[in-house]
Backbone as a printed PyTorch tensor [residue, N CA C, xyz], in Angstrom:
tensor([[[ 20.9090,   4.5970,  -6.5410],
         [ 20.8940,   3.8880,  -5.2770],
         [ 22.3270,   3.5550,  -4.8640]],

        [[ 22.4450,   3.6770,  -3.2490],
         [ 23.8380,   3.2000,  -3.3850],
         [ 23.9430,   2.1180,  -2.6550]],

        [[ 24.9920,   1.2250,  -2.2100],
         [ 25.7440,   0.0880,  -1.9250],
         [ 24.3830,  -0.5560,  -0.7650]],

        [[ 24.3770,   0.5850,  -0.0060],
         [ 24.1760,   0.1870,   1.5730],
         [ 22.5060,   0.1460,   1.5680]],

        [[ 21.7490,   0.4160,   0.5310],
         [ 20.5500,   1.0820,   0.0100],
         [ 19.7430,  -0.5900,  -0.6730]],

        [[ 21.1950,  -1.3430,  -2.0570],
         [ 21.0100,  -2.2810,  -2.1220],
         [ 20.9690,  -3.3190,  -1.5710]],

        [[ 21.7030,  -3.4800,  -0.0610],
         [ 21.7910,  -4.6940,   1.0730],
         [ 20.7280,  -4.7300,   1.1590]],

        [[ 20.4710,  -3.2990,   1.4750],
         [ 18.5590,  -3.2100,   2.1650],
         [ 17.9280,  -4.2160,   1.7400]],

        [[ 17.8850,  -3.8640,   0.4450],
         [ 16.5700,  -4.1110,  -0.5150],
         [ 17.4380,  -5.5750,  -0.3250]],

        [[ 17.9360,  -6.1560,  -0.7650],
         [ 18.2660,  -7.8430,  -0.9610],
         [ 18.1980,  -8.4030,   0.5740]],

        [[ 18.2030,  -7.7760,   1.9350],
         [ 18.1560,  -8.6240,   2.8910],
         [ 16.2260,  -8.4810,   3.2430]],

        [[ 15.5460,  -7.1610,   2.6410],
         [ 14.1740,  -7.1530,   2.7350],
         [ 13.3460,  -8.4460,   2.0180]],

        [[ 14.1840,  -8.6150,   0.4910],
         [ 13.4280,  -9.3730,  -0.0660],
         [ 13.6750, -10.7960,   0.4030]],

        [[ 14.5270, -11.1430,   0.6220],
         [ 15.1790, -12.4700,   1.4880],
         [ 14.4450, -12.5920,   2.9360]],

        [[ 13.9060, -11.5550,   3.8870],
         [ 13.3250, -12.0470,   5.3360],
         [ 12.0790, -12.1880,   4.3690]],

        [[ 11.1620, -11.3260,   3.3400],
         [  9.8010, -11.2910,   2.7350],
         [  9.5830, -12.5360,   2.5570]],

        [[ 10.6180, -12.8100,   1.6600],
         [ 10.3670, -14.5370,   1.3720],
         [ 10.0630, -15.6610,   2.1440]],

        [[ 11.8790, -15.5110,   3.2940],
         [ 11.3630, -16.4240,   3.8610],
         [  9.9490, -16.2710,   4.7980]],

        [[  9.7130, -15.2590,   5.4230],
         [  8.3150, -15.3110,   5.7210],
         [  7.1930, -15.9060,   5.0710]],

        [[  7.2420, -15.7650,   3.6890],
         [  6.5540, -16.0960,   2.9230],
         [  6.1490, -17.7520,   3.0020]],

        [[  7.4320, -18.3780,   3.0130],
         [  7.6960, -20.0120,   2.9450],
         [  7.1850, -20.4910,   4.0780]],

        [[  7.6950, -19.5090,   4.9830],
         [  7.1850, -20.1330,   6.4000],
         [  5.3220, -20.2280,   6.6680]],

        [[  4.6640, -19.1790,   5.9240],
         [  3.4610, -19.3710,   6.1050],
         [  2.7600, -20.2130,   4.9800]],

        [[  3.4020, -20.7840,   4.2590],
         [  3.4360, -21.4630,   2.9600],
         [  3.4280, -23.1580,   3.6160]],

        [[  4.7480, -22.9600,   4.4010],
         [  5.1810, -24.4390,   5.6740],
         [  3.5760, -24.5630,   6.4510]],

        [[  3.0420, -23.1240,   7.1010],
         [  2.1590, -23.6290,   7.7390],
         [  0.7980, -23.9960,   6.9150]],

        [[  0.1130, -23.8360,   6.1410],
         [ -0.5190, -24.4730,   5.0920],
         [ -0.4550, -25.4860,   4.8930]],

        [[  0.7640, -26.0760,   4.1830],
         [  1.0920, -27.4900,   3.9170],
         [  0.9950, -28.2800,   5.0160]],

        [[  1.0860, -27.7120,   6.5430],
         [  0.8090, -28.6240,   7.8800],
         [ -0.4380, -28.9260,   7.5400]],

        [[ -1.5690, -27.5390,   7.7110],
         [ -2.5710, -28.1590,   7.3820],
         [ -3.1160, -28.5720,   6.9190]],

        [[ -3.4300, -28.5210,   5.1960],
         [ -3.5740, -29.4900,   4.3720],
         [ -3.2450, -31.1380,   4.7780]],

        [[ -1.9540, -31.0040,   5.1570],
         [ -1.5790, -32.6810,   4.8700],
         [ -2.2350, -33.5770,   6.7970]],

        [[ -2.9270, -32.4470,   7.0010],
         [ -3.6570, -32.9130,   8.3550],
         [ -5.1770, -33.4830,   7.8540]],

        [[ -5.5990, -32.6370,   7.2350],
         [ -6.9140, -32.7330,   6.2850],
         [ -7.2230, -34.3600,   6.2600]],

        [[ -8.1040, -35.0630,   6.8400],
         [ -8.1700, -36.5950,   6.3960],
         [ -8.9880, -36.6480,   4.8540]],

        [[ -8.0180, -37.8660,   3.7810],
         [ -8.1040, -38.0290,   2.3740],
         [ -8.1820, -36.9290,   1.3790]],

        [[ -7.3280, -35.9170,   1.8940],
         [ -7.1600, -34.8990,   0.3380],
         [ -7.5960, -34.9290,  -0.0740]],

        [[ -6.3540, -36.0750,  -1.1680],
         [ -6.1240, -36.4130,  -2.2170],
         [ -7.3970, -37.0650,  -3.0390]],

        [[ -8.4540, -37.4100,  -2.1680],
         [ -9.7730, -38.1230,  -2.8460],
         [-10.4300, -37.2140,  -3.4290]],

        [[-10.8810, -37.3370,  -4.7710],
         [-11.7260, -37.0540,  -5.8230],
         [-13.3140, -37.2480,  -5.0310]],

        [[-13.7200, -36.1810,  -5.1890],
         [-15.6270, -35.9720,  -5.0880],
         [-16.2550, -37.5370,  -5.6090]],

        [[-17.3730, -37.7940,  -5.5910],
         [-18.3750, -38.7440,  -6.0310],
         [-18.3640, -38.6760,  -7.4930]],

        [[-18.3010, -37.8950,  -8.1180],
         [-18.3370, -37.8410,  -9.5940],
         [-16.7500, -38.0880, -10.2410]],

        [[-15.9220, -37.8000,  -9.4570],
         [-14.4360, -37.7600, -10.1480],
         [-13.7760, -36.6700, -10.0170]],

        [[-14.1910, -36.1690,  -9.8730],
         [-13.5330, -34.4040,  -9.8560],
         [-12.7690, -33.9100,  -8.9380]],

        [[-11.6490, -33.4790,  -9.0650],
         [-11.4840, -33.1000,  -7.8140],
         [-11.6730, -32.0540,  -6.8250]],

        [[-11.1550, -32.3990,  -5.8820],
         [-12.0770, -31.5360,  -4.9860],
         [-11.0030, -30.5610,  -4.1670]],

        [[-12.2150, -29.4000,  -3.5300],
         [-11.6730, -28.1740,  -3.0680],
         [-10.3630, -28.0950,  -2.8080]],

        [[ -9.7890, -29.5240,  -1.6590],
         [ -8.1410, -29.4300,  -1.3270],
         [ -7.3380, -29.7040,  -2.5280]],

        [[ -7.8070, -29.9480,  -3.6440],
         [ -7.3370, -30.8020,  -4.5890],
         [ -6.4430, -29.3650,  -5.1200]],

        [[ -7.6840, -28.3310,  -5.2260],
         [ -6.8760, -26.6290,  -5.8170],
         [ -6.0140, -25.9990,  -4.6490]],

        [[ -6.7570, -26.2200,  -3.5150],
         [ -5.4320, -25.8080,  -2.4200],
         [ -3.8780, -26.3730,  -2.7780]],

        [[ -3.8420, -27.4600,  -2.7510],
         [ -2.7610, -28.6710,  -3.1250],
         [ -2.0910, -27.8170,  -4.3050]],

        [[ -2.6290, -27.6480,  -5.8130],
         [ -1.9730, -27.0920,  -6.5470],
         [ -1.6700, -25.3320,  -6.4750]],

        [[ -2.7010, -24.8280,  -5.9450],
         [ -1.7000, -23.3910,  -5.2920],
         [ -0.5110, -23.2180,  -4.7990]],

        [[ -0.7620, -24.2740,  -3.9480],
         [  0.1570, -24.2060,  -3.3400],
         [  1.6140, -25.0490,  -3.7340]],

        [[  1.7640, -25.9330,  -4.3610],
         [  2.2260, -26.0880,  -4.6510],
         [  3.3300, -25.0610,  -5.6410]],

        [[  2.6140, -24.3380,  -6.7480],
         [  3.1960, -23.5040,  -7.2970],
         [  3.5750, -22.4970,  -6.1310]],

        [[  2.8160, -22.2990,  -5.3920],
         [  3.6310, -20.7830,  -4.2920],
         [  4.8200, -21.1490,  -3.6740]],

        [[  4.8590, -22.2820,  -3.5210],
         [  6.0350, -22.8100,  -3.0410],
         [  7.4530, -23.0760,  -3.4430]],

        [[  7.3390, -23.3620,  -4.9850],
         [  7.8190, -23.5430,  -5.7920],
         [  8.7280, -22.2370,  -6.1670]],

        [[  7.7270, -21.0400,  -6.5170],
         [  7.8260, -19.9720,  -6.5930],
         [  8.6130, -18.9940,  -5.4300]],

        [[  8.1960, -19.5200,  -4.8580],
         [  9.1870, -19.0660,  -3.3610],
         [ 10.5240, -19.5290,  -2.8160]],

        [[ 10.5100, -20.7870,  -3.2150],
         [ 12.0950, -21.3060,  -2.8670],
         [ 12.7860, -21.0830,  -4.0920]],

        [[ 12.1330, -20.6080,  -4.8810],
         [ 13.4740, -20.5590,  -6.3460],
         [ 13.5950, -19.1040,  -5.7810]],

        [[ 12.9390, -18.0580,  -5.7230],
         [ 13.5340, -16.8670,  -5.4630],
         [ 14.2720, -16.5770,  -4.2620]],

        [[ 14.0280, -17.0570,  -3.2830],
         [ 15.0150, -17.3760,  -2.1970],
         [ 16.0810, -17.8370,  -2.5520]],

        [[ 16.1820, -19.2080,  -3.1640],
         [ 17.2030, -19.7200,  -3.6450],
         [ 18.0490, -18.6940,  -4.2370]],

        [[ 17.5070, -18.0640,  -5.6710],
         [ 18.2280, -16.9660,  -6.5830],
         [ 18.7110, -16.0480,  -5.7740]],

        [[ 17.8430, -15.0920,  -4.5050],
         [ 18.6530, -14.0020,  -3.2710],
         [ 19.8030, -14.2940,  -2.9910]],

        [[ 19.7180, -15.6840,  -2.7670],
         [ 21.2800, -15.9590,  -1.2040],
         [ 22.0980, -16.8770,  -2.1700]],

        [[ 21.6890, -17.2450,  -3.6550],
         [ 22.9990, -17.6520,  -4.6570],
         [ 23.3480, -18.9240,  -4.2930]],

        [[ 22.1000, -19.7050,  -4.2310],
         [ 22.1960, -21.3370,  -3.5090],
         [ 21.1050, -22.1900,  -4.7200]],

        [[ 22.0460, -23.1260,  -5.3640],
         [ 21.3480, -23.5250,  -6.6560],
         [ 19.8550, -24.4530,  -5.7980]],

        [[ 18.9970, -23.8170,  -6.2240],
         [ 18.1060, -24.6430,  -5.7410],
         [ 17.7950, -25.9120,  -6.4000]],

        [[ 16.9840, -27.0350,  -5.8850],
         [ 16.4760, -28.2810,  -5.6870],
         [ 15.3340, -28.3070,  -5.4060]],

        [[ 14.6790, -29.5220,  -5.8120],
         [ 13.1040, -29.9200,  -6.2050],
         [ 12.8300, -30.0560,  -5.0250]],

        [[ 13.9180, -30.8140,  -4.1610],
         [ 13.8530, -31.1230,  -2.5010],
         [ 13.2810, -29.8140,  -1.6100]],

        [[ 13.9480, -28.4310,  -1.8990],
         [ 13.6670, -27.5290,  -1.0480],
         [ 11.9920, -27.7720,  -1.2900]],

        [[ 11.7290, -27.4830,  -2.1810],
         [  9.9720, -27.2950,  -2.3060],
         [  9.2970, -28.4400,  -2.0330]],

        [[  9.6640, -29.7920,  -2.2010],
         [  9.0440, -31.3430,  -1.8570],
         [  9.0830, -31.2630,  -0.1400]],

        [[ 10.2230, -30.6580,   0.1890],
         [ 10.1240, -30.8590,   1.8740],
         [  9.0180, -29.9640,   2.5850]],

        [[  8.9190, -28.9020,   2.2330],
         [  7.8130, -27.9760,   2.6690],
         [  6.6880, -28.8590,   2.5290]],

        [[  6.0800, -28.8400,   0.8460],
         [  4.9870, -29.6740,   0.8210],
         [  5.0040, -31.1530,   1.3050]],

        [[  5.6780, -31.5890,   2.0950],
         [  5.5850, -32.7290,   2.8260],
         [  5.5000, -32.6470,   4.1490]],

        [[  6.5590, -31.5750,   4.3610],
         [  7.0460, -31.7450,   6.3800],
         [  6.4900, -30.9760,   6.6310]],

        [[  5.8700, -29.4490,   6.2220],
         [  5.7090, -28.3290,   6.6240],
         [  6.6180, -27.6640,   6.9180]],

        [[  6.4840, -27.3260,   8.2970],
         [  7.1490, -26.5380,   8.9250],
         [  8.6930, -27.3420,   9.4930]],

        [[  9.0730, -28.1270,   9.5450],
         [ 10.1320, -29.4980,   9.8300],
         [ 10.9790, -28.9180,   8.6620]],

        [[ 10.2770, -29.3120,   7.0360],
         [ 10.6090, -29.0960,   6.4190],
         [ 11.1400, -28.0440,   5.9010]],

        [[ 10.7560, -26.5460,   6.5100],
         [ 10.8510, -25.1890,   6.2280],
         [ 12.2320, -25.0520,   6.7560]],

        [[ 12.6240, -25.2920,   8.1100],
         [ 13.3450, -25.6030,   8.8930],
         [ 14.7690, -26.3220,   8.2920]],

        [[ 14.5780, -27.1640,   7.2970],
         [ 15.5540, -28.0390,   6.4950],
         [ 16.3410, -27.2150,   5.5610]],

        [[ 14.8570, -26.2680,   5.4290],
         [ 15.1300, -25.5120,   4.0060],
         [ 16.2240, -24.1820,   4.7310]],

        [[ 15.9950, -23.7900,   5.5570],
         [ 17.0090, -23.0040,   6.5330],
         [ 18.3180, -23.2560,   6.6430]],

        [[ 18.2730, -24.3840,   7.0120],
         [ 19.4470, -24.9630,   7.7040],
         [ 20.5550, -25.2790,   6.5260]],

        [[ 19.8040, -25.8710,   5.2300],
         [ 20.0980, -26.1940,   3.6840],
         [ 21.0700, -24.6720,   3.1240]],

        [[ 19.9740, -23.3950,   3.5260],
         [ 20.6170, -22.4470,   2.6200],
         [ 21.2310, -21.9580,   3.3580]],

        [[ 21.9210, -21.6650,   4.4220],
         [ 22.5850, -21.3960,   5.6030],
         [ 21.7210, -20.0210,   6.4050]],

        [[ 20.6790, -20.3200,   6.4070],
         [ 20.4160, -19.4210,   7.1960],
         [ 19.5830, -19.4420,   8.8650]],

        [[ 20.0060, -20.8270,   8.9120],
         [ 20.2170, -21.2510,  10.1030],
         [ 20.9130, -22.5880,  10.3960]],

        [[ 20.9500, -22.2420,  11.7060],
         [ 21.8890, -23.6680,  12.5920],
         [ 21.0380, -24.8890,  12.3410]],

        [[ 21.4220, -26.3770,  12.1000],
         [ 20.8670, -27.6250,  13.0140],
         [ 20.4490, -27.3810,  14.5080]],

        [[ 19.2870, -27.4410,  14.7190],
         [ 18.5570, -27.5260,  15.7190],
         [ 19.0380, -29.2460,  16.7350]],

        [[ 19.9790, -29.0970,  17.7520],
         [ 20.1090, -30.4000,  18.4220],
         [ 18.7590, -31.1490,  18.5060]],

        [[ 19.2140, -32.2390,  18.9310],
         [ 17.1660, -33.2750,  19.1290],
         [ 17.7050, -33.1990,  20.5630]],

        [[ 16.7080, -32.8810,  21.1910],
         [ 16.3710, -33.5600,  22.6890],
         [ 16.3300, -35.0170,  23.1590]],

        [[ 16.7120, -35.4220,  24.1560],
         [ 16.7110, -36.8720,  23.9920],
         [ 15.0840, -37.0060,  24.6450]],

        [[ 15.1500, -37.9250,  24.5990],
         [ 13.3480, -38.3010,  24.9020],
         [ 13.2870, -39.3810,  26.2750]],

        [[ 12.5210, -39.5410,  26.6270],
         [ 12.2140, -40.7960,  27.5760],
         [ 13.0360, -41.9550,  27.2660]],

        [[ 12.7690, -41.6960,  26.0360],
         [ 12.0950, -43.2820,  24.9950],
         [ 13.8780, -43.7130,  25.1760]],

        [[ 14.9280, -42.7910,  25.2840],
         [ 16.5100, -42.7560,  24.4390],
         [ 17.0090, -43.7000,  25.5710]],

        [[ 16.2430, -43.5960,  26.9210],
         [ 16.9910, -44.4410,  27.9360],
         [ 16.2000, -46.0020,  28.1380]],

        [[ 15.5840, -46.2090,  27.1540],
         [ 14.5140, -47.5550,  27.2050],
         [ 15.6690, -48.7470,  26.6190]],

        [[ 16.1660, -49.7130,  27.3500],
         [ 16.8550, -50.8580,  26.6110],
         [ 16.4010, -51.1080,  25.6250]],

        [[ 15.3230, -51.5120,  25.1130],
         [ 14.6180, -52.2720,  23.8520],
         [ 14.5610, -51.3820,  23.0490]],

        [[ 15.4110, -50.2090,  23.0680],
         [ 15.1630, -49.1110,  21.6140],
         [ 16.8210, -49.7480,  21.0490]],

        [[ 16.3310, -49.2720,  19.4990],
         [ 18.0090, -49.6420,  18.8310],
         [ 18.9560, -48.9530,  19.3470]],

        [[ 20.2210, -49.5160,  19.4050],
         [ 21.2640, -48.7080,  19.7150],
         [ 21.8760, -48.1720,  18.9180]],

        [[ 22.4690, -46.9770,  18.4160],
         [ 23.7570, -46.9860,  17.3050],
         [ 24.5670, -47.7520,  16.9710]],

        [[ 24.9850, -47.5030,  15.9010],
         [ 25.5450, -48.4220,  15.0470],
         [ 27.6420, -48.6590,  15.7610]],

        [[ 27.7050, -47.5150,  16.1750],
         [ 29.1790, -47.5400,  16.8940],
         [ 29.4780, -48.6610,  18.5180]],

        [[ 27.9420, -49.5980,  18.2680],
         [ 27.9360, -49.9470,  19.7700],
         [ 28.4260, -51.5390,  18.8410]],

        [[ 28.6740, -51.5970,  17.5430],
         [ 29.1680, -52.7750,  17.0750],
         [ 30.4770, -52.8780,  17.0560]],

        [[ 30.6520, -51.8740,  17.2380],
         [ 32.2250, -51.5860,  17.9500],
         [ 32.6900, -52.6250,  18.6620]],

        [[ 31.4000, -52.9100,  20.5840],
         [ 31.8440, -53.6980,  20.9230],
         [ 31.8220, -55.4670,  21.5610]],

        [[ 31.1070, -55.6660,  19.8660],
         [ 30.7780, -56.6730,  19.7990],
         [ 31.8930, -58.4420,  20.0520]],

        [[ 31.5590, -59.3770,  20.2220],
         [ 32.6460, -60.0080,  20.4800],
         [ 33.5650, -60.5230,  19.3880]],

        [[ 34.8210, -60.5390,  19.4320],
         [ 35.6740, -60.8110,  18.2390],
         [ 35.0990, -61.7960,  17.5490]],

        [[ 34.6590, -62.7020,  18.4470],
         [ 34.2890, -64.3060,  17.1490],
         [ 32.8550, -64.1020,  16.7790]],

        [[ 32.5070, -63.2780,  17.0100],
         [ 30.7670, -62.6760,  16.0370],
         [ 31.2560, -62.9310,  15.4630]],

        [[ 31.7090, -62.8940,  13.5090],
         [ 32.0920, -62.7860,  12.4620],
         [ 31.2970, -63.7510,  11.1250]],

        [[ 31.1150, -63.4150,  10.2020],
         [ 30.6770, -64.0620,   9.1170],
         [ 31.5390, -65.6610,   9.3750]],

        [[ 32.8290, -65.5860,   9.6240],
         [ 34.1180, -67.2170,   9.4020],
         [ 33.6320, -67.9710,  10.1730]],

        [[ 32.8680, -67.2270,  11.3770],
         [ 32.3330, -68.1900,  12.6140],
         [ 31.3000, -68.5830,  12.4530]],

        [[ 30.0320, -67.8490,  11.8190],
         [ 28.7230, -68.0310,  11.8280],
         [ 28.3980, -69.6410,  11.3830]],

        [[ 27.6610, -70.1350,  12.2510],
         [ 26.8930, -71.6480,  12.0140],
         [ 26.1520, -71.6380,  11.4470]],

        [[ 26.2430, -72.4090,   9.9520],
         [ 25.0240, -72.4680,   9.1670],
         [ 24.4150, -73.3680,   9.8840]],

        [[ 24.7690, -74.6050,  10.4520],
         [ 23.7230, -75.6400,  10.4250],
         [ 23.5400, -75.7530,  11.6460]],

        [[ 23.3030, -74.1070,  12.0310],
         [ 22.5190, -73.8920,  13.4400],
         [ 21.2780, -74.4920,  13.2780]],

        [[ 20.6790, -74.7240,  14.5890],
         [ 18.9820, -75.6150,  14.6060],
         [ 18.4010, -74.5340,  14.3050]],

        [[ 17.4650, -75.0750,  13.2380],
         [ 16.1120, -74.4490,  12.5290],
         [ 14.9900, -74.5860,  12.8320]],

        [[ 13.7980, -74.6560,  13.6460],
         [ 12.6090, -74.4970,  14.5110],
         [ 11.7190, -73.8100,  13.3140]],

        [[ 11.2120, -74.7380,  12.7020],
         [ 10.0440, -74.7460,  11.8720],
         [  9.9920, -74.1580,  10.7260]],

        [[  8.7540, -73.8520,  10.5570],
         [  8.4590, -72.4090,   9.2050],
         [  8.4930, -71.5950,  10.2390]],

        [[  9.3280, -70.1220,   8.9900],
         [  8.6990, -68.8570,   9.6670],
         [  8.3500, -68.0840,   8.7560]],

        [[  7.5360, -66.7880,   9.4480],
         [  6.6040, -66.1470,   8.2780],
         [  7.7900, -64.9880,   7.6560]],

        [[  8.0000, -64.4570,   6.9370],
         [  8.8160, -63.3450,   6.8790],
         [  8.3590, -62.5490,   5.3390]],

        [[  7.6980, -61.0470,   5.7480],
         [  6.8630, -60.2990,   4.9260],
         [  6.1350, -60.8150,   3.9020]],

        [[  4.8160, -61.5830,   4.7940],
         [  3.6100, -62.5330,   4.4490],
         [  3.8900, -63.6780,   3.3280]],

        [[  5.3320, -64.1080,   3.2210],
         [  5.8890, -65.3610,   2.7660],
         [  6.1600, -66.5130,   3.8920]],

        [[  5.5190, -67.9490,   3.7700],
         [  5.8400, -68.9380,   4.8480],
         [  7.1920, -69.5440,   4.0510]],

        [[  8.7340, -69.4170,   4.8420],
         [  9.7970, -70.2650,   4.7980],
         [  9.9900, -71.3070,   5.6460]],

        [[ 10.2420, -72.6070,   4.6000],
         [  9.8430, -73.8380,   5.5300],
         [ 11.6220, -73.8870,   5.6340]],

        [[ 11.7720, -74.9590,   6.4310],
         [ 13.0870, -75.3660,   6.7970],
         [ 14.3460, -75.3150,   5.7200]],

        [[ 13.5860, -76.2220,   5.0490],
         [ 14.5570, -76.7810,   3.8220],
         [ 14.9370, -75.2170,   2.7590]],

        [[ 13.9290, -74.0540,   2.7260],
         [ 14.5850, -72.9570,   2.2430],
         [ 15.1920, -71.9470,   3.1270]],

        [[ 15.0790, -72.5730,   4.2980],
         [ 16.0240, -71.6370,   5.4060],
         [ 17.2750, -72.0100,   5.6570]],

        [[ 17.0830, -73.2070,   5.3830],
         [ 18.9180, -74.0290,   5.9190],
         [ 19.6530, -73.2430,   4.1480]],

        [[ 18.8330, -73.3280,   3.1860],
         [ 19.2080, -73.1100,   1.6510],
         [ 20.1600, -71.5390,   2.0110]],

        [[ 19.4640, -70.6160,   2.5720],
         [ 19.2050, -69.1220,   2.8770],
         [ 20.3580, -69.0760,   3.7760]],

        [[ 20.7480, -69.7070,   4.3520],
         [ 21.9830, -70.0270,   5.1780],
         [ 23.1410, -69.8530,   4.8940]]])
């Protein structure tokens, strides 16, 4: 065989694959659409998605390591956890990861021009000079108990928290 004979064959087995992953991505969409998998039958056992789940799992597995091994990119547990999680998002990661594709820009959404969404973090930039920890008032007024992740803090451990 010669030079130009072997590209072949290594860029055949590299699109095979990733094809492979990609219909591997679409599986794992559906599965993880499936309402309760992961639930065991009435007796304990598990059930039908339960063997889908581990097929697939190994095909996946099996598929990003040889991909990985083609294009000489040490693979990670991540390439195969993202598929079986994101699907196709994830397939996409796995692309972008081994260079065989670009970051896809995000579109901005409706939602990006709504005031009440967070802003980035560079907009603390232009916050006012005397914000600062040196300035902050502890023995700002305290207005009651409040609940904070299903714990009631009464005053006296909020002024403490201060």
């Amino acid at each position: 065989m010669d030079e130009d004979e072997d590209e072949d064959e290594d860029t055949w087995l590299s699109d095979k694959t990733q094809k492979i992953i990609e219909a591997l991505a679409d599986i794992a969409d559906y599965r993880n659409g499936i309402p309760n998998y992961r639930e065991e039958d009435e007796n304990g056992f598990p059930n039908r998605e339960d063997g889908l789940s581990t097929a697939l799992h190994r095909a996946v597995h099996t598929a990003t390591t040889i991909l990985a091994a083609e294009l000489d990119v040490a693979w990670q547990a991540i390439d195969r956890d993202r598929i079986l999680r994101h699907g196709q998002v994830g397939y996409n990661q796995l692309l972008v990861r081994y260079g065989l594709a670009t970051p896809q820009p995000t579109v901005a959404s409706p939602r990006d021009n709504d005031p009440y969404q967070p802003k980035p973090l560079g907009l603390l930039d232009d916050v006012k000079t005397t914000w600062t920890f040196a300035n902050f008032d502890v023995a700002r007024p305290v207005h009651g108990a409040v609940t904070w992740e299903e714990r009631v803090v009464d005053e006296g451990r909020q002024r403490e928290l201060l």
